[in-house]
BAGU-992556 format. One record per atom (N, C-alpha, C): residue in three letters; z, x, y; residue number from 1. Coordinates in steps of 0.1 Angstrom, whole numbers, plus 2048, in hexadecimal, padded with zeros to 3 digits. Layout:
<residu=Ala, zz=Z, xx=X, yy=Y, num=NUM>
...
***
This chain:
<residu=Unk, zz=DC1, xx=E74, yy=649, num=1>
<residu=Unk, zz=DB6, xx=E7B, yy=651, num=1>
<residu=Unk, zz=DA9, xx=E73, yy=64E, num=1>
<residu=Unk, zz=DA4, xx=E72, yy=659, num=2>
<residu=Unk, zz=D96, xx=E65, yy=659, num=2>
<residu=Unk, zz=D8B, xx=E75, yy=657, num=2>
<residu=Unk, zz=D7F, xx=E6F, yy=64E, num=3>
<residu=Unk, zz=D79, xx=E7B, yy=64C, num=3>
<residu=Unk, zz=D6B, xx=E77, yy=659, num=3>
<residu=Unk, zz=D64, xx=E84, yy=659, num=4>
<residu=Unk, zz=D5F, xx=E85, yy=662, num=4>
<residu=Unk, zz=D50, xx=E85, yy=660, num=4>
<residu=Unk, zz=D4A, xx=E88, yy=651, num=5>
<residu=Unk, zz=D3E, xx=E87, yy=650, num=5>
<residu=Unk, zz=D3B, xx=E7B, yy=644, num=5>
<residu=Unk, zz=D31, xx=E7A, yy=63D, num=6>
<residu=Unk, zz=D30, xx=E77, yy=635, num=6>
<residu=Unk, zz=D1F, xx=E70, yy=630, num=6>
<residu=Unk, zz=D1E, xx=E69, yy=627, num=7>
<residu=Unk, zz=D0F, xx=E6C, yy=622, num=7>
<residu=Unk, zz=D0C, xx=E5B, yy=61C, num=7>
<residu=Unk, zz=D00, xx=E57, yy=623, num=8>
<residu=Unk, zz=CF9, xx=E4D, yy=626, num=8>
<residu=Unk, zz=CEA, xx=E50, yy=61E, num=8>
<residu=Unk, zz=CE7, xx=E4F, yy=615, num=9>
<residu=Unk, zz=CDB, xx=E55, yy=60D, num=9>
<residu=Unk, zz=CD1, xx=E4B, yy=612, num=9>
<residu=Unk, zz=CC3, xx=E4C, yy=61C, num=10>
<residu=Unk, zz=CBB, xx=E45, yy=61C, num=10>
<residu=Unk, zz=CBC, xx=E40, yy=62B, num=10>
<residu=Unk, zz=CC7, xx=E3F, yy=62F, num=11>
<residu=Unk, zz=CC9, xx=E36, yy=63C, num=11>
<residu=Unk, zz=CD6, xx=E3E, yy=643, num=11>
<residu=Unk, zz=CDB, xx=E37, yy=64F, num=12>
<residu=Unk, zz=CE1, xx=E3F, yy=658, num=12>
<residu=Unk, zz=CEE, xx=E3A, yy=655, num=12>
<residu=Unk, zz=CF6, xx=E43, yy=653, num=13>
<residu=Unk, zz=D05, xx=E40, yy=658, num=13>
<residu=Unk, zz=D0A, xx=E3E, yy=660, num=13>
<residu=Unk, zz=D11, xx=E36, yy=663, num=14>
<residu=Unk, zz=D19, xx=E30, yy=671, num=14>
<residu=Unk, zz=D2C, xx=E2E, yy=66D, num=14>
<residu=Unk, zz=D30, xx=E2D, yy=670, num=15>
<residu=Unk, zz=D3F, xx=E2C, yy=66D, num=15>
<residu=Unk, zz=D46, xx=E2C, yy=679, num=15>
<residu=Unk, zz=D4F, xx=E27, yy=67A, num=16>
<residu=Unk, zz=D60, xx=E2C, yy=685, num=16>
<residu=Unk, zz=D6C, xx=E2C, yy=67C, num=16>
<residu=Unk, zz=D70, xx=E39, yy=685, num=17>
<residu=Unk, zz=D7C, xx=E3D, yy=682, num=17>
<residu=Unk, zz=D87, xx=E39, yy=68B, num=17>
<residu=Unk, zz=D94, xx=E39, yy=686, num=18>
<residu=Unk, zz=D9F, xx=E34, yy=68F, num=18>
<residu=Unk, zz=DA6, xx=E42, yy=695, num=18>
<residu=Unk, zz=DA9, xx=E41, yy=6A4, num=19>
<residu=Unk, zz=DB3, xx=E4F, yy=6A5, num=19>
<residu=Unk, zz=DAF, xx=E50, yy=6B4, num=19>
<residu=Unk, zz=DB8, xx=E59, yy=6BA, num=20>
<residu=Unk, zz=DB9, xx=E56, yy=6C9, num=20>
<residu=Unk, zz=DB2, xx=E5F, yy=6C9, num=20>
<residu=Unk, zz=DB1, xx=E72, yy=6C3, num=21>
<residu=Unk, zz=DA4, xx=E77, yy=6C7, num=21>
<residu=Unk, zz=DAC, xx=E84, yy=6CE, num=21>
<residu=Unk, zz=DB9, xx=E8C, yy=6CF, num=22>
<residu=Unk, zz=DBB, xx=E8C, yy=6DC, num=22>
<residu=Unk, zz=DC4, xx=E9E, yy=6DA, num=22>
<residu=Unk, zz=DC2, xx=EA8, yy=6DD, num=23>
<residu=Unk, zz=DC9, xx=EB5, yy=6DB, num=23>
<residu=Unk, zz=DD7, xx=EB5, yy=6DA, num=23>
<residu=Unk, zz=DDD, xx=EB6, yy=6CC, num=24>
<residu=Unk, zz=DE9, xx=EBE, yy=6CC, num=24>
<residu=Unk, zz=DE8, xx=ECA, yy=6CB, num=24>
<residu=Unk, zz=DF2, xx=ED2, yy=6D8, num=25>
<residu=Unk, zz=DF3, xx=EE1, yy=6D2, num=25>
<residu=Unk, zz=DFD, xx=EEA, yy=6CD, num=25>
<residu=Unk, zz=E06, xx=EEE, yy=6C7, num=26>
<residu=Unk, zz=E0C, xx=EF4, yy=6BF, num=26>
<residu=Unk, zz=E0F, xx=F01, yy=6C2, num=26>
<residu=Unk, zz=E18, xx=F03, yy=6C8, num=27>
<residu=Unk, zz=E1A, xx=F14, yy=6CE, num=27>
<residu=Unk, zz=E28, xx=F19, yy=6C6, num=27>
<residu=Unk, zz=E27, xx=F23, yy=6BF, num=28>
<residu=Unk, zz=E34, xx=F25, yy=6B4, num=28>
<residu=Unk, zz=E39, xx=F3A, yy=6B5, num=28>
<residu=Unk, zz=E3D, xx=F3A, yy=6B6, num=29>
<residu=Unk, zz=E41, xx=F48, yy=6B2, num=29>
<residu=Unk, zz=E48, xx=F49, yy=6A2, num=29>
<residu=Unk, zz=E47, xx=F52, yy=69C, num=30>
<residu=Unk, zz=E46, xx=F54, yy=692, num=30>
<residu=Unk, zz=E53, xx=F65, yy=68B, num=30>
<residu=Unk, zz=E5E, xx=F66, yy=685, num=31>
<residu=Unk, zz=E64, xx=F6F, yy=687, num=31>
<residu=Unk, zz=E64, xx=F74, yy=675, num=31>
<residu=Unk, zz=E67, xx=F7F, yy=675, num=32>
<residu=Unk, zz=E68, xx=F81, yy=663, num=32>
<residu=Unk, zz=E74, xx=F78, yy=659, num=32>
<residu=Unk, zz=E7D, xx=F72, yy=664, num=33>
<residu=Unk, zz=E89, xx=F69, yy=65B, num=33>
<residu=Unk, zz=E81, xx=F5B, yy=65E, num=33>
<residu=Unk, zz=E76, xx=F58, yy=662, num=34>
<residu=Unk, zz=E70, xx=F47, yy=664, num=34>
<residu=Unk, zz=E6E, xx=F47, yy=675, num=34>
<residu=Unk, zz=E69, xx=F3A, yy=679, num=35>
<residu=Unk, zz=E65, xx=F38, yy=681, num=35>
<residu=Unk, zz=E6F, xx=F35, yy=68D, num=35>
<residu=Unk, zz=E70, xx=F3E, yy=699, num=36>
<residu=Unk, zz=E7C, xx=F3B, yy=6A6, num=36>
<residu=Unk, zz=E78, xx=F33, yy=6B1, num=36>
<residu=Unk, zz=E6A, xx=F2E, yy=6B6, num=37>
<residu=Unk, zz=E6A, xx=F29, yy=6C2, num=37>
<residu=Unk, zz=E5D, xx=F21, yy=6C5, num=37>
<residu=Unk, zz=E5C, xx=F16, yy=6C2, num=38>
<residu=Unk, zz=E51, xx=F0B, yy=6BF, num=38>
<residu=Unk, zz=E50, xx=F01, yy=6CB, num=38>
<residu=Unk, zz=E45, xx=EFE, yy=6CE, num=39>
<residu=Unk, zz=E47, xx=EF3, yy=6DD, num=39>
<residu=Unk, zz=E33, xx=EEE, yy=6D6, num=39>
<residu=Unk, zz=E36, xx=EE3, yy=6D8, num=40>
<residu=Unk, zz=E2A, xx=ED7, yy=6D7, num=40>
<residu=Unk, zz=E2A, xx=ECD, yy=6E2, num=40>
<residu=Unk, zz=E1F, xx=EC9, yy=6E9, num=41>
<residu=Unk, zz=E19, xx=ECB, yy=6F0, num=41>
<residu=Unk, zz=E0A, xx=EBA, yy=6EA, num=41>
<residu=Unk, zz=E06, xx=EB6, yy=6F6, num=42>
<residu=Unk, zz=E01, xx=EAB, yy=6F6, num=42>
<residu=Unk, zz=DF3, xx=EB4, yy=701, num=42>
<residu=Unk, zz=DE8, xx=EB6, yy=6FB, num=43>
<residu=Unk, zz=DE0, xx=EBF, yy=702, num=43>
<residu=Unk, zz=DDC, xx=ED4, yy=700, num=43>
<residu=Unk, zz=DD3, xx=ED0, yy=709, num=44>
<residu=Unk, zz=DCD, xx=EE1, yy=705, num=44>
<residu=Unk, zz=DDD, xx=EEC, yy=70E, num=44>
<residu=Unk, zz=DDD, xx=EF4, yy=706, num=45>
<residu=Unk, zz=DE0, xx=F01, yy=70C, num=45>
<residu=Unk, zz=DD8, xx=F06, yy=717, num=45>
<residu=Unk, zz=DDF, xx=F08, yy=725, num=46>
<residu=Unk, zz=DDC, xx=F11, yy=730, num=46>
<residu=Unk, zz=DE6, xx=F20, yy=731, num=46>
<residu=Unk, zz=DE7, xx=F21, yy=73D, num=47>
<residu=Unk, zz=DED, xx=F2F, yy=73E, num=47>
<residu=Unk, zz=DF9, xx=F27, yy=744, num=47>
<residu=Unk, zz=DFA, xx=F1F, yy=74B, num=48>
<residu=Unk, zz=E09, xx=F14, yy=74E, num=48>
<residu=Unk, zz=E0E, xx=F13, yy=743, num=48>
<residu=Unk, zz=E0C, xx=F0D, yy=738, num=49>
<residu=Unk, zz=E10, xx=F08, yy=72D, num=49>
<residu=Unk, zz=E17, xx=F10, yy=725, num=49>
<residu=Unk, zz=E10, xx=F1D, yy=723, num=50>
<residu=Unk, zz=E14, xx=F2C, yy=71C, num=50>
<residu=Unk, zz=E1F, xx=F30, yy=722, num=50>
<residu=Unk, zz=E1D, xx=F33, yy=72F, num=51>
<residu=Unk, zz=E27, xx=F35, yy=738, num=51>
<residu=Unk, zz=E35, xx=F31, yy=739, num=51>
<residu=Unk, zz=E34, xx=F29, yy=737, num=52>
<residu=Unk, zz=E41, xx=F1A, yy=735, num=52>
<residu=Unk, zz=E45, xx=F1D, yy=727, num=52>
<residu=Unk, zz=E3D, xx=F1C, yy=722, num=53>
<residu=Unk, zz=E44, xx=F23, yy=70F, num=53>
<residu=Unk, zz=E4F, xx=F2E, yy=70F, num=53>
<residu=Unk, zz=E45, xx=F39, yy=717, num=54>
<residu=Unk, zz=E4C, xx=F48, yy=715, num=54>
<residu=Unk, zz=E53, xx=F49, yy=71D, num=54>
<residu=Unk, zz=E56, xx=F43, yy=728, num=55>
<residu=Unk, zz=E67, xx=F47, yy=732, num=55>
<residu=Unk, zz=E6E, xx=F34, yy=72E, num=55>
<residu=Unk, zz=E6A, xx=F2E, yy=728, num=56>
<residu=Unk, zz=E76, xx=F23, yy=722, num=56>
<residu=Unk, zz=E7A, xx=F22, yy=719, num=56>
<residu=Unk, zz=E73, xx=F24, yy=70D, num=57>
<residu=Unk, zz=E73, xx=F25, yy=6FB, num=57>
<residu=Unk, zz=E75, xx=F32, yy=6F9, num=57>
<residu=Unk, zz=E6C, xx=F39, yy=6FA, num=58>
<residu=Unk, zz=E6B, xx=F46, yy=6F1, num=58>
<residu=Unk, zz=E74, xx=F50, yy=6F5, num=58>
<residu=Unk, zz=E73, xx=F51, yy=703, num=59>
<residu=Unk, zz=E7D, xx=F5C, yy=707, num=59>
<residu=Unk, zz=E8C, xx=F60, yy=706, num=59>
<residu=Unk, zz=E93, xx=F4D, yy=704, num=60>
<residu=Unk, zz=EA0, xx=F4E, yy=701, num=60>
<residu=Unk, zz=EA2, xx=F53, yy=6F0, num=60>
<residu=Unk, zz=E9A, xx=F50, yy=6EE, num=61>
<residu=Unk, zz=E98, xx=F53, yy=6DF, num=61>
<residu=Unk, zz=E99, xx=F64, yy=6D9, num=61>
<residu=Unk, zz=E94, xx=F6B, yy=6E0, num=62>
<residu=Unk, zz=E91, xx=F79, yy=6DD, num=62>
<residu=Unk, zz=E9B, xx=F81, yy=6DF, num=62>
<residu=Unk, zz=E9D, xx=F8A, yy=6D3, num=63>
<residu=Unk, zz=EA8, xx=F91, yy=6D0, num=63>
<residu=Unk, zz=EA3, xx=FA2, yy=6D9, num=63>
<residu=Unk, zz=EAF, xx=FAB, yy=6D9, num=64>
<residu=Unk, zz=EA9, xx=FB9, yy=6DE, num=64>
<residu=Unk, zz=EA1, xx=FBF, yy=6CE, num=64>
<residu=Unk, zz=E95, xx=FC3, yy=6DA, num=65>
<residu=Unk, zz=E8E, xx=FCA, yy=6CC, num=65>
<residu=Unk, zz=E82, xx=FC0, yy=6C8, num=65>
<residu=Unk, zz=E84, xx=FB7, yy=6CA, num=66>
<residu=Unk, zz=E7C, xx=FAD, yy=6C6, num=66>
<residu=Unk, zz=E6D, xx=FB3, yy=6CC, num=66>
<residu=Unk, zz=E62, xx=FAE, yy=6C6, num=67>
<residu=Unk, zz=E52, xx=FB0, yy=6C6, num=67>
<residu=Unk, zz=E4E, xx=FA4, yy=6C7, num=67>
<residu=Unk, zz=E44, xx=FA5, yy=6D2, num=68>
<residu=Unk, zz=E3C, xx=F96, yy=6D5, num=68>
<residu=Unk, zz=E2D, xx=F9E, yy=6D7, num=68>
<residu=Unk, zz=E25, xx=F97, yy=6CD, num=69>
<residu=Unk, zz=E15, xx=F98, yy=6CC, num=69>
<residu=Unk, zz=E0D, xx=F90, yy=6CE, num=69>
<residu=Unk, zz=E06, xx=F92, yy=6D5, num=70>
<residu=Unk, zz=DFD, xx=F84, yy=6DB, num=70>
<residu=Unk, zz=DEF, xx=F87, yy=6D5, num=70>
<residu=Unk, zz=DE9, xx=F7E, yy=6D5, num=71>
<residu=Unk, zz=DDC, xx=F7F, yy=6D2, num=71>
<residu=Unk, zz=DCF, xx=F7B, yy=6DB, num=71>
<residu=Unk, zz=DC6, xx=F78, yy=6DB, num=72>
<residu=Unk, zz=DBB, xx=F78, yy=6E5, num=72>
<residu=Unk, zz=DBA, xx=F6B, yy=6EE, num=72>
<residu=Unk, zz=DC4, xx=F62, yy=6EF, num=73>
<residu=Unk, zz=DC1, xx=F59, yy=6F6, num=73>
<residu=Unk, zz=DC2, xx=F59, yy=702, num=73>
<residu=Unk, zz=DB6, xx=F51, yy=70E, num=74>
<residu=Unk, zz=DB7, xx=F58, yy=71E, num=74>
<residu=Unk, zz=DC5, xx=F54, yy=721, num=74>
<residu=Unk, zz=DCB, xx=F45, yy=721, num=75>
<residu=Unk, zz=DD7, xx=F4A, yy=725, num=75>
<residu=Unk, zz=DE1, xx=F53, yy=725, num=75>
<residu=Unk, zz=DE1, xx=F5C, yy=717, num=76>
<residu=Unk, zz=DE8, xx=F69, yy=713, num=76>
<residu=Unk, zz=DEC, xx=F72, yy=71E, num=76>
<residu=Unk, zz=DD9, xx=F74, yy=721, num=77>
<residu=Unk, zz=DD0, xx=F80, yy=728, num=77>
<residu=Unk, zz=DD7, xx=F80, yy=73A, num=77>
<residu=Unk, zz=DDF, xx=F74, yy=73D, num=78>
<residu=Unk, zz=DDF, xx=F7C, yy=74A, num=78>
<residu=Unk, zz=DEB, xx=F81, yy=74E, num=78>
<residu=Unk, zz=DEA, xx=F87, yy=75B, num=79>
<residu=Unk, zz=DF9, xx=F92, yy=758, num=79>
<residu=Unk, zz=E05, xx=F87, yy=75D, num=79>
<residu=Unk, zz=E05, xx=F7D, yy=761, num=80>
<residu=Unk, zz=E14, xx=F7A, yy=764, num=80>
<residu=Unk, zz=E18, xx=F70, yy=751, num=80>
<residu=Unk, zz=E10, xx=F72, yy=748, num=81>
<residu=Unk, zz=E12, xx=F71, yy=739, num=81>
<residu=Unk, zz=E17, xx=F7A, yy=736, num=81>
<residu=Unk, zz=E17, xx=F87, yy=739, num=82>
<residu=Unk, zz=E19, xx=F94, yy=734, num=82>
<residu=Unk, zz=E29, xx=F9B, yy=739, num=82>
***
């Protein structure tokens, strides 16, 4: 990990770092026996993206009975997520 700050006493810092710079996102469900249904992703999360998770990954995955909790993110929030 290239660090991001650091301390030049008297004068200015200047530095480059190497690295393309660029969003990985990590979408995982999580069950009490470990983790069932993970998809990564090159970029931000939309409601497309989420979408495509939960009727490709997640849903074959889910037993009867099973509980899915979401949390506040706007893609969550709209109804064809729900």
């Amino acid at each position: 990990m290239t660090r991001l700050r650091g301390g030049a006493v008297g004068q200015r810092l200047v530095a480059s770092c190497p690295g393309h710079w660029q969003t990985t996102t990590m979408i995982s469900s999580v069950r009490v026996d470990g983790s069932s249904a993970c998809l990564t992703i090159e970029g931000p999360t939309d409601t497309a993206v989420f979408q495509a998770y939960v009727g490709e990954v997640l849903v074959p995955t889910l037993c009867p009975g099973d509980l899915v909790v979401l949390d506040n993110l706007g893609a969550h929030k709209k109804s064809d997520s729900r």
